[in-house]
ROVEXMI-51033 format. One record per residue (C-alpha): x, y, z; residue number from 1; residue in one letter. Coordinates in steps of 0.25 Angstrom, whole numbers, plus 5000, padded with zeros to 4 digits. Layout:
<rolums>
[rolum [X Y Z] NUM A] ...
</rolums>
This chain:
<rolums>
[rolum [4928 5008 5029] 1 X] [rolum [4941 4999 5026] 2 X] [rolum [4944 4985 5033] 3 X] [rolum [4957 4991 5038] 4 X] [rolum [4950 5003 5045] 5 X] [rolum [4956 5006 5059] 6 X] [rolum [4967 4997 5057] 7 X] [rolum [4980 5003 5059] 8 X] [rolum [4993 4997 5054] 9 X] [rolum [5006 5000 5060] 10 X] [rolum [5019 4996 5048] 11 X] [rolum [5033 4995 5049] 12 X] [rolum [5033 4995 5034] 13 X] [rolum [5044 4997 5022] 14 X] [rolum [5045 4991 5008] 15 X] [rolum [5033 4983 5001] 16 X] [rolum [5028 4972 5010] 17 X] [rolum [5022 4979 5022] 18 X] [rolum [5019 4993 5015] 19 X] [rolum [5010 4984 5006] 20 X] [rolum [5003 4977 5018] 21 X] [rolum [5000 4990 5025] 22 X] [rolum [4996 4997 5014] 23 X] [rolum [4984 4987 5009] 24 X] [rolum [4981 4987 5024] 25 X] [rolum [4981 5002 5024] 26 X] [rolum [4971 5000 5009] 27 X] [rolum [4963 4994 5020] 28 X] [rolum [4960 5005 5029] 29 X] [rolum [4972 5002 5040] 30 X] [rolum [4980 5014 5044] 31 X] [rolum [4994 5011 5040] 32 X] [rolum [5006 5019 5048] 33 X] [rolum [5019 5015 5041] 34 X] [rolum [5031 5017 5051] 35 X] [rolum [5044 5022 5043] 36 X] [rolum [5056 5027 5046] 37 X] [rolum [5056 5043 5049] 38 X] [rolum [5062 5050 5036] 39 X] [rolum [5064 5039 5026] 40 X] [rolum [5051 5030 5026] 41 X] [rolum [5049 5017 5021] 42 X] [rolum [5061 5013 5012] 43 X] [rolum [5052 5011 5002] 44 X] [rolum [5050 5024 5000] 45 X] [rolum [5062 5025 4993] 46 X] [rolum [5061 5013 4985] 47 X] [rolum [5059 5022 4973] 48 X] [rolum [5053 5036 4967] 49 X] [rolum [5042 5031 4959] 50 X] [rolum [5030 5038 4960] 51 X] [rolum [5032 5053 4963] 52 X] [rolum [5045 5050 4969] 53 X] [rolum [5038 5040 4979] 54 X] [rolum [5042 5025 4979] 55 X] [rolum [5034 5014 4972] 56 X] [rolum [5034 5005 4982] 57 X] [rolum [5030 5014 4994] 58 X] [rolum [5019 5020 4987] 59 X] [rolum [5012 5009 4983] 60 X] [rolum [5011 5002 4997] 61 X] [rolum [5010 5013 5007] 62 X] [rolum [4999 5023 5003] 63 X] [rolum [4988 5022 5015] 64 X] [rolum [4998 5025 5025] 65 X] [rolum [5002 5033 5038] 66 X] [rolum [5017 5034 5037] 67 X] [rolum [5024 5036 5051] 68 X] [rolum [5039 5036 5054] 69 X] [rolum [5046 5031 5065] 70 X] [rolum [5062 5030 5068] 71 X] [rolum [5060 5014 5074] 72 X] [rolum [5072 5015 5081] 73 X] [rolum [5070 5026 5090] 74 X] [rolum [5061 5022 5104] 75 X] [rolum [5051 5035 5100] 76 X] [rolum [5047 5030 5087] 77 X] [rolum [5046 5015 5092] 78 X] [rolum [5036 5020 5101] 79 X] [rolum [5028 5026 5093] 80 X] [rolum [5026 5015 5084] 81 X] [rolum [5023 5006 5096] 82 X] [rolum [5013 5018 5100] 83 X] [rolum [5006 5015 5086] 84 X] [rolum [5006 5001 5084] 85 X] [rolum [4998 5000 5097] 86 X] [rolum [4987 5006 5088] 87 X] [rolum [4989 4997 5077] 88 X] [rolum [4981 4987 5073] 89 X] [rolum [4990 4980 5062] 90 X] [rolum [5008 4982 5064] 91 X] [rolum [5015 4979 5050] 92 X] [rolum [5032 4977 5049] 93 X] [rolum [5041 4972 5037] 94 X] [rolum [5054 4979 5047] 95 X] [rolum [5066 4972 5045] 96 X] [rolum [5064 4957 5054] 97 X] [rolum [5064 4959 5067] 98 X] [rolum [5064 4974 5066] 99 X] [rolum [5050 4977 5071] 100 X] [rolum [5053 4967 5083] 101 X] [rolum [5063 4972 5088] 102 X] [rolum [5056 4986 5088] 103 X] [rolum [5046 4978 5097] 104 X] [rolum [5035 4978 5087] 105 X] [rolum [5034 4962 5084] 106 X] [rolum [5021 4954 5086] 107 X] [rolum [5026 4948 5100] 108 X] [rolum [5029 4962 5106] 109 X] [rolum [5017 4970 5099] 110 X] [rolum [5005 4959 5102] 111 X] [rolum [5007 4959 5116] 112 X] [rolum [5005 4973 5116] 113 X] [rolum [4996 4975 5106] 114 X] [rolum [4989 4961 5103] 115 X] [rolum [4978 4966 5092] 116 X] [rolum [4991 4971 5083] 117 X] [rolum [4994 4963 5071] 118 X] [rolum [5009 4964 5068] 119 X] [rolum [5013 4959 5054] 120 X] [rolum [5028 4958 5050] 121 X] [rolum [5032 4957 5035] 122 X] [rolum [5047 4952 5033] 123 X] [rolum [5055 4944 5023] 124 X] [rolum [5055 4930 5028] 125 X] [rolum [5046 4931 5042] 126 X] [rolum [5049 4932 5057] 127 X] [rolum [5055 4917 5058] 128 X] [rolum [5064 4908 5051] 129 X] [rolum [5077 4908 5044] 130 X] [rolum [5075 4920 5035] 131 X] [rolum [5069 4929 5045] 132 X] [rolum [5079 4939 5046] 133 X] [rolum [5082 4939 5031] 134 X] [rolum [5080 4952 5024] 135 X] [rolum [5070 4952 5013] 136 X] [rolum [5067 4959 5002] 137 X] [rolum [5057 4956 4991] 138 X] [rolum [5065 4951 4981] 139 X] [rolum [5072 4942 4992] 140 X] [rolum [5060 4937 4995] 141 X] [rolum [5055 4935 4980] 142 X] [rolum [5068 4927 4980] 143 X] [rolum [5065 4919 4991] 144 X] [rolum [5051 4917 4987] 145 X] [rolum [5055 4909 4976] 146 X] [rolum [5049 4919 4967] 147 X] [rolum [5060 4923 4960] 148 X] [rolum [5062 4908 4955] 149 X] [rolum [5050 4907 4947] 150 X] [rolum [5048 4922 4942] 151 X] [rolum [5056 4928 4930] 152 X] [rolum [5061 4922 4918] 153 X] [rolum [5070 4907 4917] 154 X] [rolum [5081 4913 4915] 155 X] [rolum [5079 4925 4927] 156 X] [rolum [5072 4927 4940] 157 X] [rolum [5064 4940 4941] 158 X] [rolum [5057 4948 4955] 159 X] [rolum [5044 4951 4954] 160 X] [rolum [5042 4967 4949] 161 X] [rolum [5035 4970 4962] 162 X] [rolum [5039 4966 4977] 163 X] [rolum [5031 4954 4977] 164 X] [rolum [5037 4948 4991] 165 X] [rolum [5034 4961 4998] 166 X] [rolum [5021 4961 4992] 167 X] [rolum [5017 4949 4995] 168 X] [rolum [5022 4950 5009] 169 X] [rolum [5014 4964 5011] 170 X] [rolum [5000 4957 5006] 171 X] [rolum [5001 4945 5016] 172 X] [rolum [5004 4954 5029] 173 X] [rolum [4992 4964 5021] 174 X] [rolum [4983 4950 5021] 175 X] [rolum [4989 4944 5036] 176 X] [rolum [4985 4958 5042] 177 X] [rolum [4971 4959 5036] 178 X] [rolum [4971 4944 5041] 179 X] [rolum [4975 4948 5056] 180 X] [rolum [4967 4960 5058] 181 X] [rolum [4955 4951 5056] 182 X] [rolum [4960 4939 5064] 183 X] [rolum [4962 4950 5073] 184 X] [rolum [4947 4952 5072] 185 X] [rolum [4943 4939 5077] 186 X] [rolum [4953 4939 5087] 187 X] [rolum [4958 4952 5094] 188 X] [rolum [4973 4948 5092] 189 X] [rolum [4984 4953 5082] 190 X] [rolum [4993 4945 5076] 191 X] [rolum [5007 4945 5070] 192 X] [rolum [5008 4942 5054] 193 X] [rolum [5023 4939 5051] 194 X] [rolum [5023 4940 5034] 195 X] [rolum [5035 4935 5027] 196 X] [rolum [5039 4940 5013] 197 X] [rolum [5044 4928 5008] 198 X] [rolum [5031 4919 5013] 199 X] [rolum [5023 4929 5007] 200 X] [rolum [5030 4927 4994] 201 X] [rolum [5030 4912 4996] 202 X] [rolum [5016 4911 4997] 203 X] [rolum [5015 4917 4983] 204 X] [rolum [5024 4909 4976] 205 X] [rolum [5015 4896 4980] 206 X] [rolum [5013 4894 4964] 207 X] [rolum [5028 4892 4960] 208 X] [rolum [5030 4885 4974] 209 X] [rolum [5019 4874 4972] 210 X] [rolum [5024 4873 4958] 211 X] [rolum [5038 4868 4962] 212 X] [rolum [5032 4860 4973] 213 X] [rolum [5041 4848 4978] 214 X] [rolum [5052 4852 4971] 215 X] [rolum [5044 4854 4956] 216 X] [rolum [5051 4863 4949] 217 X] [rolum [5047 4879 4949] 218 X] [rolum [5038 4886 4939] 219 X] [rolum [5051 4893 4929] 220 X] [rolum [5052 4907 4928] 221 X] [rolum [5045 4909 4916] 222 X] [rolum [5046 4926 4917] 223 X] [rolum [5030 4931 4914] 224 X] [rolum [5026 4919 4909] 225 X] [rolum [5017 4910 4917] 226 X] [rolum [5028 4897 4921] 227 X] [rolum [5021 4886 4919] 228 X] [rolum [5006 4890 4911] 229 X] [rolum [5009 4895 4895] 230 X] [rolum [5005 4904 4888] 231 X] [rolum [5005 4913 4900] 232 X] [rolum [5012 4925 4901] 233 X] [rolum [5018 4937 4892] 234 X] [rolum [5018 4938 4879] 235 X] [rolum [5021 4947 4866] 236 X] [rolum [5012 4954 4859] 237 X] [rolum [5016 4960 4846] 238 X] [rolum [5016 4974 4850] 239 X] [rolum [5027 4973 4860] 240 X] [rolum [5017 4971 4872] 241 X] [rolum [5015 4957 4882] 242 X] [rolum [5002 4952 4885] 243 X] [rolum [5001 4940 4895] 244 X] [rolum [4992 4931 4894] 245 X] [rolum [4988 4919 4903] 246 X] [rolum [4982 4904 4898] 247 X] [rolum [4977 4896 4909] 248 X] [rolum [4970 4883 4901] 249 X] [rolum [4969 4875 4889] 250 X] [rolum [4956 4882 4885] 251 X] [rolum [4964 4894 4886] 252 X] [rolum [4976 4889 4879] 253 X] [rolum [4965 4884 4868] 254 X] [rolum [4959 4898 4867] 255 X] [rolum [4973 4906 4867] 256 X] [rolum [4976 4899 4853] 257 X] [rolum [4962 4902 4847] 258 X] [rolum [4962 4916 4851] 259 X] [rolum [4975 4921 4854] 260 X] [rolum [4984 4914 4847] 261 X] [rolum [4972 4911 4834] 262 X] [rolum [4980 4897 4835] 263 X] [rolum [4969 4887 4838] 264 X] [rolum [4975 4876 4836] 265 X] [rolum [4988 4876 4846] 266 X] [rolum [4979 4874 4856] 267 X] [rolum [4982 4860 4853] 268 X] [rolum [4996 4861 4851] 269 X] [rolum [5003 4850 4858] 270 X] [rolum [5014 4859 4864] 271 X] [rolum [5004 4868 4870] 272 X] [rolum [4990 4860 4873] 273 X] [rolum [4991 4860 4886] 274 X] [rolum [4999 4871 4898] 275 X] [rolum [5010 4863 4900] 276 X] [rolum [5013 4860 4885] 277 X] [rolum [5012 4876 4882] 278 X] [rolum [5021 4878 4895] 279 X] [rolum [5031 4869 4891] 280 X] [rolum [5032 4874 4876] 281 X] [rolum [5028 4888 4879] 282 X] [rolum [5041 4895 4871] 283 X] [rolum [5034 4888 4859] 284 X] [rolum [5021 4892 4862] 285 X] [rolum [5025 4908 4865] 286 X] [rolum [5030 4908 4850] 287 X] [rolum [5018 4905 4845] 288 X] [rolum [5008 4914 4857] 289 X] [rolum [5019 4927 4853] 290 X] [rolum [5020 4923 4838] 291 X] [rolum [5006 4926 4838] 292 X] [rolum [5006 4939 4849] 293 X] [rolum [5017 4945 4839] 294 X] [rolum [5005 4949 4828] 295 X] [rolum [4997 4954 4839] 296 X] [rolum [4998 4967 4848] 297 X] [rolum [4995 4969 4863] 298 X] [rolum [4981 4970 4862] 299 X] [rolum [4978 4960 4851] 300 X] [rolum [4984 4949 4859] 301 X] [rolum [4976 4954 4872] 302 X] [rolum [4965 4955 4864] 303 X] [rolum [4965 4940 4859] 304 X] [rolum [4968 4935 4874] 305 X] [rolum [4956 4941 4878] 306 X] [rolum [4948 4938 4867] 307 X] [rolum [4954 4922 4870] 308 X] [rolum [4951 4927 4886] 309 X] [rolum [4964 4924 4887] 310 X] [rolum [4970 4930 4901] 311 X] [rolum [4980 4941 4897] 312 X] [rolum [4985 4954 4901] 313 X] [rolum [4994 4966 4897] 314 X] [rolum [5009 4965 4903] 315 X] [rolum [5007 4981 4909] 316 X] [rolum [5019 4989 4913] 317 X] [rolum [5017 4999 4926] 318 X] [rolum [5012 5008 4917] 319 X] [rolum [5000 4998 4912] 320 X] [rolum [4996 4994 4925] 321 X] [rolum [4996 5009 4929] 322 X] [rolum [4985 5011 4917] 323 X] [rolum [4980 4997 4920] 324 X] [rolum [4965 4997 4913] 325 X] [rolum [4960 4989 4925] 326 X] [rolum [4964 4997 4937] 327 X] [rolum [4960 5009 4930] 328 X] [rolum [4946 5004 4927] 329 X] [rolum [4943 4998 4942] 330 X] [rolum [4949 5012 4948] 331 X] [rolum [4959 5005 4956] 332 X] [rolum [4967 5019 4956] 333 X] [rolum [4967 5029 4966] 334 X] [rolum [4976 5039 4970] 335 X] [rolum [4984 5042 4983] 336 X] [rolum [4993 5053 4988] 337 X] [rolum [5007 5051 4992] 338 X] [rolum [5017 5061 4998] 339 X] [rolum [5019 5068 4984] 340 X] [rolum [5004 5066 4978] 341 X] [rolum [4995 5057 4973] 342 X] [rolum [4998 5042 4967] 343 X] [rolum [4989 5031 4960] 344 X] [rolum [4986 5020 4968] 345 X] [rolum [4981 5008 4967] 346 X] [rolum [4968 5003 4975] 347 X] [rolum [4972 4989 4983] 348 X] [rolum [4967 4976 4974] 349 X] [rolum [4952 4973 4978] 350 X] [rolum [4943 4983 4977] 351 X] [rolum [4933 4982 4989] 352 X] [rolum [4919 4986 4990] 353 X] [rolum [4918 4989 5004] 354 X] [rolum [4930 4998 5005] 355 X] [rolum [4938 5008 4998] 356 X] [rolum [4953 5007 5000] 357 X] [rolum [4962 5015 5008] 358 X] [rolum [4971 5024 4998] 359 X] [rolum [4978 5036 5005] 360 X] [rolum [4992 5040 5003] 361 X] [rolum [5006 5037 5002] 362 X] [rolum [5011 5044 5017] 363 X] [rolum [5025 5050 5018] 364 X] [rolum [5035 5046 5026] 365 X] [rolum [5030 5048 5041] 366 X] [rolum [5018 5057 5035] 367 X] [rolum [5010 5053 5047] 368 X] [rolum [5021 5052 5059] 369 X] [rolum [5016 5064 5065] 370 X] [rolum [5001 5061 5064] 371 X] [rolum [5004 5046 5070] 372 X] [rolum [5010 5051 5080] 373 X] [rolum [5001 5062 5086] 374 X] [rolum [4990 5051 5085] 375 X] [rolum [4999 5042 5094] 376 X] [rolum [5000 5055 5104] 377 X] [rolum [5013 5060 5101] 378 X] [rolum [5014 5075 5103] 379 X] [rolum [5020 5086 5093] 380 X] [rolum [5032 5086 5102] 381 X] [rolum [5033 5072 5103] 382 X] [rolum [5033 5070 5087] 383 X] [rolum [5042 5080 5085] 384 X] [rolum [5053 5074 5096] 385 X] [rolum [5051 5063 5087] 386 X] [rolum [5054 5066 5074] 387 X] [rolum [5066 5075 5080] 388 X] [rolum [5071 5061 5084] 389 X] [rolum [5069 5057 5070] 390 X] [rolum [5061 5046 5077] 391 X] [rolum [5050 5049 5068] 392 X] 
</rolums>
């Protein structure tokens, strides 16, 4: 048995950020029924044609799922929703703002009808203030965020590879939802969770934030380098390859120039005896650290961090982590079926011993329209007047 089990969640989803909540909740056990538009889908869909002419992005966050259409706009298909969201216990939205309330699906309107529903609304900036209405993206928002200020090199700013704003928006309505249901528990009563792109993203930039506090200046881009704790970060090995490597302490520090470097005594070095000397002279100091990586290949420089028990790892490419050592060994692998065959997935992090996650496919657009709607009582005539009207 899963702790989602019997737990049905109703979205209103597109993109990355409430895809990816719905989906770990579907990991969970919930049944997910992901309303898209009739013919097209979720826009991500098209995003690109990755993986066996699917996209990327769509794959990765929507497995799990019961895909239903719906036409919004027309009164037949608005109704049905209603119909099933009164069987819901969990409703998830990241609509344009305002969209879902003017459809009468906003926390006020829904609780009084249904007041065990918990309603969760994802959107750029929130439901109030200034920016409410703004449109967001993810990279608006890593802009925003300030995270573009302290990531990349001095001389250039740089995004992070991944949609890191939607992401972090998608765990925190993923976490606020497992927090309701059990609130829920203890009280009988839904609740209304209103996640903001931009506060999630906020709240993850707490480091750089405090850093600069009262007006200190901010950490420097410093590319893959740590910004302000040296040596930490890439570096060349001989062979063409980049190991990174990490020192957090003097005893370390002391280590890495016995070991790694075979160079006890700059230890003691007064330009590098203590982080913030090696911080402020680290051009000099990476001289010497690649002088010495440029005898040695890949493995002979990961070889001597471990043997120092320096942290360190290999910079992988996609194709690394795809062959990852680790994940193969702990079988984190398993394989799911999508409208044109199997895929490899990953299992969700943190491997439980009292349940196995949920891993079923990837649906196609509106795969279970007709299902969904005979369970609600719609009749064969009845689907088929619909979807004449394109309403479905």
């Amino acid at each position: 048995m899963r702790p989602l089990d019997g737990i049905t969640v109703v979205s209103l989803e597109h993109a990355i950020a409430a895809p990816l909540c719905t989906r770990h909740l579907a990991d969970l056990g919930a049944r997910v029924v992901k309303v898209e538009r009739p013919g097209v889908g979720d826009f991500a869909r098209a995003y690109d044609q990755r993986v066996d002419g699917m996209a990327s992005h769509f794959v990765w966050v929507n497995r799990s799922k019961e895909s239903l259409t719906l036409d919004l706009k027309q009164p037949a298909a608005l109704a049905v929703l209603k119909e099933l969201i009164t069987k819901a216990d969990v409703l998830v939205q990241n609509l344009a703002p305002g969209a879902a309330a003017r459809m009468g699906l906003g926390y006020e309107t829904l609780s009084q009808e249904h007041p065990q529903l918990i309603v969760c609304d994802i959107s750029g900036y929130g439901e109030d203030g200034p920016y409410r209405d703004k449109k967001a993206y993810d990279l608006l928002i890593q802009s925003e965020a300030g995270f573009l200020s302290v990531t990349g090199t001095p001389d250039d700013p740089c995004k992070s590879g991944n949609s890191i704003a939607d992401i972090a928006a998608g765990m925190y309505a993923y976490t606020s939802v497992l927090a309701a249901l059990l609130q829920r528990g203890k009280t009988g009563r839904g609740s209304h969770i209103d996640v903001s792109m931009l506060e999630a993203l906020a709240e993850w930039m707490g480091y750089p934030m405090y850093y600069a506090f009262d007006g200190a200046p901010p950490p420097p881009r410093s590319a893959a380098a740590h910004a302000t704790i040296y040596p930490y970060g890439p570096f060349a090995a001989g062979d063409g390859g980049t190991v990174m490597l990490g020192l957090q302490n003097e005893r370390e520090w002391k280590v890495f120039c016995e070991v790694v470097l075979q160079n006890a005594a700059l230890a003691s070095d007064p330009h590098f005896d203590s982080n913030a000397r090696r911080n402020e002279h680290r051009e000099a100091l990476k001289a010497i650290i690649l002088a010495t990586f440029r005898a040695l290949d890949t493995a002979e420089v990961l070889a001597r961090l471990d043997k120092a028990q320096i942290a360190n790892a290999r910079m992988n490419d996609m194709a690394g982590l795809w062959a990852h050592p680790q994940l193969q060994a702990r079988g984190r692998w398993r394989q799911v079926d999508t409208p044109v065959g199997e895929i490899p997935a990953l299992l969700p992090p943190g491997r439980s011993s009292g349940f196995e996650y949920r891993m079923d496919a990837v649906p196609a657009v509106g795969q279970h329209t007709e299902a969904i709607l005979r369970e609600l009582g719609h009749t064969d005539a009845g689907i088929a007047a619909m979807r004449s009207a394109h309403a479905i």
